[in-house]
C-alpha positions as CSV (number, residue, x, y, z in Angstrom):
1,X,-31.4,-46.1,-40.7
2,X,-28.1,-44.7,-42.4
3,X,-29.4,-40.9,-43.3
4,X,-27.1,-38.8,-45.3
5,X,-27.1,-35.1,-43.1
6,X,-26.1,-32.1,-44.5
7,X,-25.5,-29.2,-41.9
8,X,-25.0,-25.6,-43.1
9,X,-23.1,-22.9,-40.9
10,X,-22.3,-20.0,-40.5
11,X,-23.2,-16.2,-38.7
12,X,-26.5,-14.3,-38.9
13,X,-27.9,-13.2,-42.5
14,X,-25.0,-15.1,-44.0
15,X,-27.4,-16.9,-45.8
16,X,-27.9,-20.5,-44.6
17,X,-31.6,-20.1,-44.4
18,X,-31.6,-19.2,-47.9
19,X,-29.5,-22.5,-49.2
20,X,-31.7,-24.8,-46.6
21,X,-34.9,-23.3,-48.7
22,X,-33.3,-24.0,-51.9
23,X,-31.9,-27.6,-51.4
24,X,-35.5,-28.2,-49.7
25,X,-38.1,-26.7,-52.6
26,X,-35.6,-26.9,-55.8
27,X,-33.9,-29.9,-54.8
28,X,-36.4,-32.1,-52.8
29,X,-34.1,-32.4,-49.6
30,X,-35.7,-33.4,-46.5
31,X,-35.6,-30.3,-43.9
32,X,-35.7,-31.7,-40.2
33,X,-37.3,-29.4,-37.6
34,X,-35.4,-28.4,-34.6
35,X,-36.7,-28.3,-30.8
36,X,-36.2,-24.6,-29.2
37,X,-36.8,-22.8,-26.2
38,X,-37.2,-19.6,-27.3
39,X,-40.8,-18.0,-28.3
40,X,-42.6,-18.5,-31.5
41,X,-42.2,-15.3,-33.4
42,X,-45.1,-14.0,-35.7
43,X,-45.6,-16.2,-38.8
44,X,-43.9,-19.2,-37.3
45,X,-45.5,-22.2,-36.6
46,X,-45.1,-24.8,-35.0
47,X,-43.9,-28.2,-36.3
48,X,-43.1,-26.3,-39.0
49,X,-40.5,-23.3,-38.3
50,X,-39.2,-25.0,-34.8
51,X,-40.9,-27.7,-32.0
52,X,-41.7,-24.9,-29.6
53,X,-40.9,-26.4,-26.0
54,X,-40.1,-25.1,-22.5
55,X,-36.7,-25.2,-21.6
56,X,-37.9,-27.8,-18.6
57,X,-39.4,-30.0,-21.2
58,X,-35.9,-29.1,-23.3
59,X,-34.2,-30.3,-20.4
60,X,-35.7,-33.5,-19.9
61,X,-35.3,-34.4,-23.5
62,X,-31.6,-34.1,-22.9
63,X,-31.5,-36.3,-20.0
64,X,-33.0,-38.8,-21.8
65,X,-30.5,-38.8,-24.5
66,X,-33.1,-37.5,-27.4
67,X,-31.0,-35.2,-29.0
68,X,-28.5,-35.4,-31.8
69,X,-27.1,-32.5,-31.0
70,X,-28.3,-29.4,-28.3
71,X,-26.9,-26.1,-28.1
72,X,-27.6,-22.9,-25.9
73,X,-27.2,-19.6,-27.8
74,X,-28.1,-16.4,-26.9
75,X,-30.2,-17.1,-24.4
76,X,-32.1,-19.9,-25.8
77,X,-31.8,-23.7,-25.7
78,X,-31.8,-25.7,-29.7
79,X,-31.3,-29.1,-30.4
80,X,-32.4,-32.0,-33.0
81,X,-34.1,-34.7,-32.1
82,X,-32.9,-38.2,-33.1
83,X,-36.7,-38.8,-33.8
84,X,-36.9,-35.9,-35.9
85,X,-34.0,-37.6,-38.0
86,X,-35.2,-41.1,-37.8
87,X,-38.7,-39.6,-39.5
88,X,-36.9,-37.9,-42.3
89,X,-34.8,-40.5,-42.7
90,X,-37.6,-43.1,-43.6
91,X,-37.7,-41.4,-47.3
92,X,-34.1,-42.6,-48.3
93,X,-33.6,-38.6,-49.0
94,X,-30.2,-36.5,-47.3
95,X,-31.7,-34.4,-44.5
96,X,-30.4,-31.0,-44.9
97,X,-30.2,-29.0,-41.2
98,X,-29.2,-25.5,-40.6
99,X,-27.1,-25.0,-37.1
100,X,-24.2,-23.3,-35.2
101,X,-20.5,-24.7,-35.4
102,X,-21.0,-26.6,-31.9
103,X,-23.9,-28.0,-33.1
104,X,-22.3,-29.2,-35.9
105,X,-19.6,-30.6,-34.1
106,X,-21.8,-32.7,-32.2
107,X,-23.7,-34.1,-35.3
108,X,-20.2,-34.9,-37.0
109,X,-18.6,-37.0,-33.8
110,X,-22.2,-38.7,-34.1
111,X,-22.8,-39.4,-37.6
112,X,-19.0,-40.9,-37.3
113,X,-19.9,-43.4,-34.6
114,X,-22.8,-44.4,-36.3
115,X,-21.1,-44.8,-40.1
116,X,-23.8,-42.2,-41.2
117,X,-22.6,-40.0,-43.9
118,X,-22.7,-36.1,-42.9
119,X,-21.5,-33.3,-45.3
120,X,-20.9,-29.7,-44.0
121,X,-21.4,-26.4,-45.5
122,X,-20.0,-22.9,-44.2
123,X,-21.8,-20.2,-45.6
124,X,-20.6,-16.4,-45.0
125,X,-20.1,-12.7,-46.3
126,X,-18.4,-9.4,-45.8
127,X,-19.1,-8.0,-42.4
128,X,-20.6,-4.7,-44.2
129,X,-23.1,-7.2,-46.2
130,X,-23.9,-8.9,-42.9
131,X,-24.7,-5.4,-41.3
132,X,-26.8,-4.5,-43.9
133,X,-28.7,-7.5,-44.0
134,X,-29.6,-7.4,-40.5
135,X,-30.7,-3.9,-40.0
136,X,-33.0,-4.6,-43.0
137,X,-34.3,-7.4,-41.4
138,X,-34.6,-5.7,-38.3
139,X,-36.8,-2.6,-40.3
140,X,-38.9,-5.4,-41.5
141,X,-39.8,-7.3,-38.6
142,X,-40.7,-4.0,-36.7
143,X,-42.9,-2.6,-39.5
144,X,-44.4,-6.2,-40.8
145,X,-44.1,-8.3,-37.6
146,X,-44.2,-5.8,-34.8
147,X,-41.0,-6.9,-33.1
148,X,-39.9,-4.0,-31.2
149,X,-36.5,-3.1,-32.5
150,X,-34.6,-3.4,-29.2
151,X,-35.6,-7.0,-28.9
152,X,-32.9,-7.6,-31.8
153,X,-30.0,-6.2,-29.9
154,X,-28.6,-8.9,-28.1
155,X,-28.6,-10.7,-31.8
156,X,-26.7,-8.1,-32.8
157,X,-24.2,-8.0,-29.8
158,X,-23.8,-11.6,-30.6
159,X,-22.8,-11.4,-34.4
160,X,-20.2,-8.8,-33.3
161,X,-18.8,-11.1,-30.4
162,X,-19.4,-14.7,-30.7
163,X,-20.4,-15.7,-34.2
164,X,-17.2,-13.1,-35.3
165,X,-15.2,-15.8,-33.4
166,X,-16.5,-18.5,-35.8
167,X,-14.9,-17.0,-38.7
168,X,-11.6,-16.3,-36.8
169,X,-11.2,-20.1,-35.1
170,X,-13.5,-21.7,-37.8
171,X,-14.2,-24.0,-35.5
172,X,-14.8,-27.0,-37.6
173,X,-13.5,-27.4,-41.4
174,X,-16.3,-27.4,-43.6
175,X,-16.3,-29.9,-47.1
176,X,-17.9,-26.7,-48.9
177,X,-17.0,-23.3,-48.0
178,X,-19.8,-20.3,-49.5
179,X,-18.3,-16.7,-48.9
180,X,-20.1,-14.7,-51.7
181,X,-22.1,-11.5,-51.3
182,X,-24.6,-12.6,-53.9
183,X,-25.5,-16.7,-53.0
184,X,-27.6,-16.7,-56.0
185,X,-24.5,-16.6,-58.5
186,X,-20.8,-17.8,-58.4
187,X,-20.0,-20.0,-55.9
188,X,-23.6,-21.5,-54.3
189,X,-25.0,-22.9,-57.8
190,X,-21.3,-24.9,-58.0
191,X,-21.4,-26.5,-54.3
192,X,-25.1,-27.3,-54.5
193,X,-23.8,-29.6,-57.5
194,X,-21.7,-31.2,-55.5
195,X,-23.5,-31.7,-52.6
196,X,-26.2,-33.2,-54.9
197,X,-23.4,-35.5,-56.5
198,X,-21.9,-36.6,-53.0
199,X,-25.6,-37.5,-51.7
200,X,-26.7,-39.4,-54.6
201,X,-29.7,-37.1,-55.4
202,X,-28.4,-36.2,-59.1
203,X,-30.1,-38.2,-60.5
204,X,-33.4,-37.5,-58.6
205,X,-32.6,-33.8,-59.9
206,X,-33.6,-32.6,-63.4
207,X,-32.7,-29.4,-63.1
208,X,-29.2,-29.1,-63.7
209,X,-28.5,-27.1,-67.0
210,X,-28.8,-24.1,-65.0
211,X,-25.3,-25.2,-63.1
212,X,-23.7,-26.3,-66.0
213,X,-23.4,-29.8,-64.5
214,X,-22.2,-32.6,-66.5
215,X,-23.4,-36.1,-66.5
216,X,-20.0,-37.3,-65.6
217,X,-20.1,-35.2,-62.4
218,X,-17.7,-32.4,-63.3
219,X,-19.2,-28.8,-63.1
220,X,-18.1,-26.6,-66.2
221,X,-17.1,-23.3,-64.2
222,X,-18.6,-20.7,-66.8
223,X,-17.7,-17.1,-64.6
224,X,-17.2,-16.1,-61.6
């Protein structure tokens, strides 16, 4: 097994689900499936949005070394499983995995012991674009999901507090840095051609006139 691991990072409604979705449906990435201890929210499933465990059974996997990496935050235990990688790794494609900078940490130091080739995004806005992203998240998971809006205050508390010390330590140094209020223009079309040129999958790829991506691997910057 030698997988090639992309992580993407960065604070709440930044938009690192939104990249994961687009390297895994546009670009045919494989997405690996974290383990969490925190409850299945409606419309998640599971296998699919996270491995729903107890955090005893969380525990245990982390004594027995099955994790590739295994944070706590806010309250609730994630980690991936080296099995989870091992079965995404089977297809030759890069694994692309969304996590928090710790988490990253971890899966650098390990994918540098084991000669495995890891690239790292940091995706982020403008504190006002953040805000507004998450109160319209939380209006729609109270009037579509249910979620009672109080449950989404400790999330809040933490993207004022903790994940507002990412951006001021930047805990690790990213290859690719995202910091746009619109990820659908600008700056994400240009880094996903490069992450597809650093992990060998241009040429699995043929969609590439939208990025104005050249065969020889430059990217002809036509804006912003």
């Amino acid at each position: 097994m030698n997988p090639i691991i992309i992580t993407i990072t960065g604070p709440t409604c930044s938009g690192k689900t939104t990249l994961e979705k687009k390297l895994h449906e546009e670009y045919g990435f494989e997405r690996a499936t974290s383990h969490t201890t925190r409850q299945k929210r409606v419309g998640e499933a599971q296998g699919e949005s996270y491995y729903f465990v107890t955090r005893g059974q969380f525990e245990e996997m982390a004594r027995r070394g099955d994790f590739l990496e295994a944070i706590e935050f806010n309250g609730h235990m994630y980690g991936m499983s080296i099995a989870e990688i091992e079965k995404r790794a089977k297809t030759g494609i890069p694994i692309v995995i969304v996590c928090e900078p710790n988490g990253t940490g971890q899966i650098s130091r390990r994918c540098f012991e084991e000669g495995w080739r890891h690239i790292s995004v940091w995706v982020d806005a403008d504190i006002e674009t953040l805000c507004e992203r998450f109160i319209t998240r939380v209006a729609f998971d109270a009037q579509e999901k249910g979620i009672n809006v109080a449950a989404n205050a400790q999330r809040m508390v933490a993207m004022m507090t903790e994940e507002r010390e990412w951006v001021r330590n930047r805990l690790l140094e990213s290859d690719y840095d995202i910091t746009e209020d619109n990820l659908n223009e600008g700056t994400m079309p240009r880094v996903i051609s490069k992450i597809l040129f650093e992990s060998g999958m241009y040429d699995k790829t043929a969609v590439f006139a939208p990025l104005g991506v050249t065969k020889t691997g430059s990217v002809k910057v036509t804006g912003n």
